[in-house]
C-alpha positions as CSV (number, residue, x, y, z in Angstrom):
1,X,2.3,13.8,-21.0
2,X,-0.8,11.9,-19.4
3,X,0.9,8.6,-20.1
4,X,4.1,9.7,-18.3
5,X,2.0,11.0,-15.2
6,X,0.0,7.4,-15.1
7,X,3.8,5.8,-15.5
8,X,4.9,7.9,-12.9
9,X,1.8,7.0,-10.7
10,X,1.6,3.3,-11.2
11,X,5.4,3.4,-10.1
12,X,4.9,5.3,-7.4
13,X,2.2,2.7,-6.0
14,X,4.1,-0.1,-6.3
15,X,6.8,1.7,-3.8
16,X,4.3,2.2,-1.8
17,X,2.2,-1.2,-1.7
18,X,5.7,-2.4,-1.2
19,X,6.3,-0.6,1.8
20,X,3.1,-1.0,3.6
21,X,3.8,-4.9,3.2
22,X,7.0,-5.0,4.8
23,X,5.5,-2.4,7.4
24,X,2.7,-5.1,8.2
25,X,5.1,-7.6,7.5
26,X,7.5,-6.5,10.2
27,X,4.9,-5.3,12.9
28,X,2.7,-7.8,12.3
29,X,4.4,-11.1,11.6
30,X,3.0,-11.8,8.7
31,X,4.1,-13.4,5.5
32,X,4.0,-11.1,1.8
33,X,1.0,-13.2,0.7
34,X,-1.2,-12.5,3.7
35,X,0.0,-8.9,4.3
36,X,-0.9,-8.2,0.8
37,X,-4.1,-9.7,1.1
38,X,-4.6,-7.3,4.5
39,X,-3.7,-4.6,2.4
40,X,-6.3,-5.2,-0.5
41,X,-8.8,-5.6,2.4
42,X,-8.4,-2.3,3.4
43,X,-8.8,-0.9,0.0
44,X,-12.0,-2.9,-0.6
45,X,-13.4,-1.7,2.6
46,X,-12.3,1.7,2.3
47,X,-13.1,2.0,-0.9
48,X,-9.8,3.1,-2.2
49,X,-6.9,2.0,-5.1
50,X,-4.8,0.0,-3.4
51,X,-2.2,2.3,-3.5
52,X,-3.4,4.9,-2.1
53,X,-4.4,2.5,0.9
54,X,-1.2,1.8,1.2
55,X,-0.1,5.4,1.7
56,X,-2.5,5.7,4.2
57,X,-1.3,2.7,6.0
58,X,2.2,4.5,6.2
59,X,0.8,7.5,7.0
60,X,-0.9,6.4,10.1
61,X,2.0,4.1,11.1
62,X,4.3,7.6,11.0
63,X,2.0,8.6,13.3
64,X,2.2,5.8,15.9
């Protein structure tokens, strides 16, 4: 069961990371390589996994 839920999990990251590139991709002009690297940023800052800095990224851009 635990290895489903981490399956489960690391998918569910990777649809996320890939949204929050194409979200900073498309608002901010960026290409994948530097959007990504935006995205790890705010992970290492933050202190977070990367994916769930990306669900906060789309989070906040529901907001806006």
């Amino acid at each position: 069961r635990r290895e489903l839920a981490d399956a489960r999990q690391r998918l569910a990251d990777r649809r996320d990371i890939k949204k929050a590139k194409g979200l900073l991709m498309q608002r901010g002009g960026l290409d994948e390589n530097t959007a990504f690297e935006k995205l790890r940023n705010l992970a290492m800052h933050r202190n977070l996994r990367l994916g769930d800095a990306a669900r906060s990224l789309l989070a906040a851009a529901e907001l806006l």
